[in-house]
C-alpha positions as CSV (number, residue, x, y, z in Angstrom):
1,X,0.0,0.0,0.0
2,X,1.1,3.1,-0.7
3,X,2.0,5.9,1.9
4,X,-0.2,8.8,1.1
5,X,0.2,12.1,3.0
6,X,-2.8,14.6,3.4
7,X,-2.6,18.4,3.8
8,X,-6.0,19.3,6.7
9,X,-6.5,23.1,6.5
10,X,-9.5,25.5,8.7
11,X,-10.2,28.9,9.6
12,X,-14.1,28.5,10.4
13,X,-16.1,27.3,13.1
14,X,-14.2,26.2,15.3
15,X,-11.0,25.2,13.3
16,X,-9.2,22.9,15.6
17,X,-12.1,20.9,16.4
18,X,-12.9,20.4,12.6
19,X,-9.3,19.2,12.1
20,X,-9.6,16.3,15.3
21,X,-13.0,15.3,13.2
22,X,-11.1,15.4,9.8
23,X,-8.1,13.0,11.3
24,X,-10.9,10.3,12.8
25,X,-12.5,10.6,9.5
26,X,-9.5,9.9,7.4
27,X,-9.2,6.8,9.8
28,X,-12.7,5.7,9.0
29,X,-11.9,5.7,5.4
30,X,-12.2,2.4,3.5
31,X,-9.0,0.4,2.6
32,X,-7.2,3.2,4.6
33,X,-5.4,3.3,7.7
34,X,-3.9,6.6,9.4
35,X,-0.8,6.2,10.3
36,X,0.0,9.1,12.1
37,X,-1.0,13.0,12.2
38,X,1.4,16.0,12.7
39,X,0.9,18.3,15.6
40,X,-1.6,21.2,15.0
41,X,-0.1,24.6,13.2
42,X,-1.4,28.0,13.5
43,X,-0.8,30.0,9.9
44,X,-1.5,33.2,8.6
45,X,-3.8,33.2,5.3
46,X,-2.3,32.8,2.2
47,X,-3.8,35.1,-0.1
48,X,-6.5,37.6,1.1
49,X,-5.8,38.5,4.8
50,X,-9.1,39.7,6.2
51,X,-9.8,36.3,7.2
52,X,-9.0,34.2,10.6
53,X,-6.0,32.6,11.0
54,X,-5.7,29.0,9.8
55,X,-5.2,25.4,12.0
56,X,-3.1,23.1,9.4
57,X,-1.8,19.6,9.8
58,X,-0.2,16.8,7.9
59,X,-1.6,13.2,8.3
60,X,0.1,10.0,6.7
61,X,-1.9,7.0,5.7
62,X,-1.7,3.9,4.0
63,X,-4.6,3.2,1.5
64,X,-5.3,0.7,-1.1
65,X,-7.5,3.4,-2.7
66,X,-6.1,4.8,-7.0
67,X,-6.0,8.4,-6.0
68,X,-8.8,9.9,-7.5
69,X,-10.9,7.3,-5.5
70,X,-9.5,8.7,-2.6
71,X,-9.6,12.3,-4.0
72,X,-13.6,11.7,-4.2
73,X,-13.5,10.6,-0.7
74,X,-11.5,13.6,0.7
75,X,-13.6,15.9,-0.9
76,X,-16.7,14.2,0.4
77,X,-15.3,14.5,3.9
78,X,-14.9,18.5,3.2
79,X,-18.4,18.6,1.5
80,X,-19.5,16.9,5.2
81,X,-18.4,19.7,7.2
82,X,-19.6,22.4,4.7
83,X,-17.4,23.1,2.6
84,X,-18.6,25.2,-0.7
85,X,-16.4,25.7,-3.5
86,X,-16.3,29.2,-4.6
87,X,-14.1,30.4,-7.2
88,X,-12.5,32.8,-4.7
89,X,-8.9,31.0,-4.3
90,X,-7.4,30.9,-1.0
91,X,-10.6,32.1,0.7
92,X,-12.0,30.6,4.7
93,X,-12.6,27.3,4.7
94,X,-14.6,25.1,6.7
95,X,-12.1,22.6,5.7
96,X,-9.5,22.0,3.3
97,X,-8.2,19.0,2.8
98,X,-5.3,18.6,-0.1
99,X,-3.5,15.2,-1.1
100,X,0.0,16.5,-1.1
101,X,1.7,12.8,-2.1
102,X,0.4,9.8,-3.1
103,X,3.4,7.3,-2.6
104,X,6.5,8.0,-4.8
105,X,4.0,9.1,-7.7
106,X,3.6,12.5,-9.9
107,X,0.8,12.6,-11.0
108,X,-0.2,15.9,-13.5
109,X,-4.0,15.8,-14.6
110,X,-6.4,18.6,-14.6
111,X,-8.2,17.3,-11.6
112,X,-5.4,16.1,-9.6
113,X,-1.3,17.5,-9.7
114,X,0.6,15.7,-6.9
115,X,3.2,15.8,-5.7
116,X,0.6,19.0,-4.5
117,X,2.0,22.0,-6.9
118,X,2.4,24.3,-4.1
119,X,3.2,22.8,-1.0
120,X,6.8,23.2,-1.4
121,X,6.2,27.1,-1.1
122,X,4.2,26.6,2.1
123,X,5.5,26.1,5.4
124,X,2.1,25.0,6.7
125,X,2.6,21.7,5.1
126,X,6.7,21.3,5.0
127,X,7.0,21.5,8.5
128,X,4.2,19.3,9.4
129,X,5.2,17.0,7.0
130,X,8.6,16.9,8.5
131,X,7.7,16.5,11.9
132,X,6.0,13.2,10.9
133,X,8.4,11.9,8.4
134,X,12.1,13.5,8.3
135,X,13.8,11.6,5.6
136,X,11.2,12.0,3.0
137,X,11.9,12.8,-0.2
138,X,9.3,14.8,-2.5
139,X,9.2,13.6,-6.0
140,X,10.5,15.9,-8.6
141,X,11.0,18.2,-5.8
142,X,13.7,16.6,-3.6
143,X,14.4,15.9,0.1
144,X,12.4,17.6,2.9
145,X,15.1,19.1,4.8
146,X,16.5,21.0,1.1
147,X,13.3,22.5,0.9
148,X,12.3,23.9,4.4
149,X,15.6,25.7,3.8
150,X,13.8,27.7,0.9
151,X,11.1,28.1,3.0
152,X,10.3,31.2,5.2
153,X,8.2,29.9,8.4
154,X,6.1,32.9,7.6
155,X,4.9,33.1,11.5
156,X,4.1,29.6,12.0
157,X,2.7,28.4,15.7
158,X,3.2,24.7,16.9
159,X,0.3,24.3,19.1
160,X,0.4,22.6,21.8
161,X,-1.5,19.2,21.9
């Protein structure tokens, strides 16, 4: 099974309890099992900043879902907790939830681009993501401790558990 690492984002309604529902629902998904979640990270908004700050984390699983079978089912979970797609980018969300990786796979369709095409930009997600697996290296991107190097923590909170 491939290891499969989800980006969990919220700035609404009570964001750090929407993220401890998002992680149990992750674990709850079929032919899935969480391995592990990051720690919970409090980020400024990318993109307009007249919104609340955002609650990120990083979980890793193991699925025997193809992608976009698991894409349906993360976007289903967001749809649950009311998400509505706007075409406002980088707006509030009730919940965000990205597939950054998908094993050692790139994947480049108009649907779906993973490795995620902006998550080596954000520290929200590298540092996460490095907290729960160190020596991982990002396909077409390179190894995780290269890129947090390029990476500004733009203000970035560990919160405590």
């Amino acid at each position: 099974m491939p290891l499969v690492y989800v980006g969990l984002g919220s700035n609404l309604g009570r964001p750090e309890e929407r993220l401890r529902n998002a992680v149990k629902a992750l674990s709850g998904l079929p032919d899935t099992t969480l391995v592990c979640c990051s720690s919970f990270y409090r980020s400024r908004p990318v993109g307009p900043q007249d919104q609340p700050d955002y609650i990120n984390a990083v979980a890793k699983l193991e699925t025997k879902l193809p992608a976009y079978e698991l894409l349906d089912c993360l976007q289903a979970l967001e749809e649950r907790e009311g998400r509505v797609r706007t075409a406002e980018q980088w707006g509030p969300r009730t919940l965000d939830l990205d597939l950054l990786l998908y094993g050692d796979q790139i994947i480049s369709e108009e649907r779906l681009v993973v490795p995620h095409p902006e998550m080596h930009r954000r520290s929200f997600v590298l540092y996460p993501l490095f907290e729960i697996s160190p020596g991982i290296v990002i396909p077409g991107l390179g190894p995780i401790e290269t890129l947090l190097e390029k990476v500004n923590d733009d203000g970035l909170q560990k919160l405590a558990s």
